[in-house]
ZAVEX-785041 format. One record per residue (C-alpha): residue number from 1; residue in three letters; x, y, z. Coordinates in steps of 0.5 Angstrom, whole numbers, plus 500, padded with zeros to 3 digits. Example, Ala and Ser with C-alpha at 12.3 -4.5 7.8 and 13.67 -1.06 7.14 Angstrom:
<recs>
 num residuo  px  py  pz
   1     ALA 525 491 516
   2     SER 527 498 514
</recs>
This chain:
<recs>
 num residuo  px  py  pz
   1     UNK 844 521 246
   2     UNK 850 520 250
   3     UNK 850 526 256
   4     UNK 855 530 254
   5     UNK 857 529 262
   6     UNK 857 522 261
   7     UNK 864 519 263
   8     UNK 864 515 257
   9     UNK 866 520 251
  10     UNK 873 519 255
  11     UNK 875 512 252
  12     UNK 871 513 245
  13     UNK 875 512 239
  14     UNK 875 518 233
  15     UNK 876 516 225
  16     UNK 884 516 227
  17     UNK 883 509 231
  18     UNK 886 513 238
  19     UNK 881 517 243
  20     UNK 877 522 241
  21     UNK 873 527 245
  22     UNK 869 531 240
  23     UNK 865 535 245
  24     UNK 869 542 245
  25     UNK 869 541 239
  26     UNK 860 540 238
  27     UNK 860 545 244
  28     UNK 864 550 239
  29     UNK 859 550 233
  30     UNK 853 550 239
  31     UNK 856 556 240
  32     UNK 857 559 234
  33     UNK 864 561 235
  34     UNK 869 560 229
  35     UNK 864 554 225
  36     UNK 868 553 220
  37     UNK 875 551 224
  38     UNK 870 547 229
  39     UNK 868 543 223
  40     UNK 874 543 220
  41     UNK 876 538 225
  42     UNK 870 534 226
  43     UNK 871 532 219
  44     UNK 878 531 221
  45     UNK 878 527 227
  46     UNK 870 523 226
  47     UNK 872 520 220
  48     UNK 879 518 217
  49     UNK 881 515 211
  50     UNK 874 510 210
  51     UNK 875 510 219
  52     UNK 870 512 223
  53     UNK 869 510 231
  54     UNK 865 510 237
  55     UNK 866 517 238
  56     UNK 863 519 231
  57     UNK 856 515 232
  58     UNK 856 519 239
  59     UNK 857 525 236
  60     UNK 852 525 230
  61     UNK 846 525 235
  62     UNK 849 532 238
  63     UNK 850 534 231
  64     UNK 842 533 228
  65     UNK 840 538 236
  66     UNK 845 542 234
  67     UNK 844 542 227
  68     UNK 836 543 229
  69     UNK 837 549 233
  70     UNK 841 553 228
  71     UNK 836 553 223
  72     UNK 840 554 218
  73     UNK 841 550 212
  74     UNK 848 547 211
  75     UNK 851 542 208
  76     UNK 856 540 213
  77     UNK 851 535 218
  78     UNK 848 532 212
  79     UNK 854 530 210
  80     UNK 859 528 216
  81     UNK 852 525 218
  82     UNK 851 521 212
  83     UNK 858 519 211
  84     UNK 859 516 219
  85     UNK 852 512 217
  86     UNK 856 509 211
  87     UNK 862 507 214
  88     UNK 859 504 219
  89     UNK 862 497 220
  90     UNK 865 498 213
  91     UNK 872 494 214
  92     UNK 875 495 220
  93     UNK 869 500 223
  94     UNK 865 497 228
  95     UNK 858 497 229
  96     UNK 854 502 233
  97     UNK 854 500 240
  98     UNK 848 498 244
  99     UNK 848 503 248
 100     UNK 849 508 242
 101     UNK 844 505 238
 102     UNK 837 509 239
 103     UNK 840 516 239
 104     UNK 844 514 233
 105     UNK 839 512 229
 106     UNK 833 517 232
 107     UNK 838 522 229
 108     UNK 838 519 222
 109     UNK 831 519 222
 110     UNK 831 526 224
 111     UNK 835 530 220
 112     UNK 833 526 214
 113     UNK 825 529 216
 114     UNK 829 536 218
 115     UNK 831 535 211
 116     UNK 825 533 207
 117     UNK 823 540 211
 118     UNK 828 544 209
 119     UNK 829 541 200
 120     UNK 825 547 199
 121     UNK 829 552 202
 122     UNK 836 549 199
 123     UNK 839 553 193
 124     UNK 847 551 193
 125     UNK 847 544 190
 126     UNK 853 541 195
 127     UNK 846 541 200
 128     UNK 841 539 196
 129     UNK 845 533 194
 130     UNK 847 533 202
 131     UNK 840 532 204
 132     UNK 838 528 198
 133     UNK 843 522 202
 134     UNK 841 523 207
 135     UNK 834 523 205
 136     UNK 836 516 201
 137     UNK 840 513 207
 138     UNK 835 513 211
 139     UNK 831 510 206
 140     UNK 835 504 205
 141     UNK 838 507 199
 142     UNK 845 507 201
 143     UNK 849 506 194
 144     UNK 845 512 191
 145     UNK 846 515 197
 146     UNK 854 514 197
 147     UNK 853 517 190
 148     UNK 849 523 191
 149     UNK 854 524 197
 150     UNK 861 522 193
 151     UNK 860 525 186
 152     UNK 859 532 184
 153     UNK 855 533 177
 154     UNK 861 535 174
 155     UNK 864 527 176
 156     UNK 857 523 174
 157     UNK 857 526 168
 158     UNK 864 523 166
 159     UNK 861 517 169
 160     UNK 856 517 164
 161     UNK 860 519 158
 162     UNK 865 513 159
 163     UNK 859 508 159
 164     UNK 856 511 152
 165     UNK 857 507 146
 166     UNK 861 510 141
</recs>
């Protein structure tokens, strides 16, 4: 896990292609003050149109910590976290750099275990289906992933309905 004084954060790239430095942001929702504007802009800035960068892979492990100490089941991580991990090299989107290597994917490792412990506490389906792809993407079942985390029921059943035959 990058440290959060580490000077690097400084020249890392957000999902606009420009630098961005995520750590107010994840330092807001550590706090717990205004959340939902702190995730409002993680979403915005960590992943842009299929992009994301380096700044998003350093800020998924201070996502999984965070997410962790909370105790509170929400869909948020599970999905930023299962989108950055889908985009990752993805068209124009680098890989995860060497030096990010094991705390990113030792954060995927632990939410999906985190949410294999939480499945039986979720009741809102947005978080259950979070959960799940996560759980799925770290697996190595990253197109049912990409469907559990793209596509409400409402959605899949249109998709199922198209392909019945008449």
């Amino acid at each position: 896990m990058l440290s959060f004084a580490d000077d690097r954060w400084l020249d890392l790239k957000g999902g606009y292609r420009m630098q961005f430095d995520p750590r107010p942001l994840l330092l807001q929702l550590e706090s717990g003050q205004d959340v939902a504007a702190a995730w409002h802009q993680l979403w915005e800035q960590l992943h842009h149109q299929g992009d994301v960068g380096e700044a998003s892979y350093a800020a998924v492990p201070h996502l999984v910590r965070i997410y962790r100490q909370s105790g509170v089941v929400d869909w948020n991580t599970f999905g930023i976290v299962a989108l950055i991990e889908l985009r990752r090299g993805q068209g124009n989107n680098p890989e995860v750099p060497k030096w990010l290597e094991e705390g990113y994917f030792a954060a995927i490792r632990e939410l999906a275990a985190t949410g294999v412990a939480q499945l039986s506490k979720a009741s809102e389906p947005e978080d259950i289906r979070g959960i799940l792809s996560v759980l799925a993407i770290q697996k190595g079942a990253r197109i049912h992933g990409r469907f559990l985390l793209e596509y409400s029921d409402q959605e899949l059943l249109d998709i199922e309905s198209q392909t019945e035959e008449p």
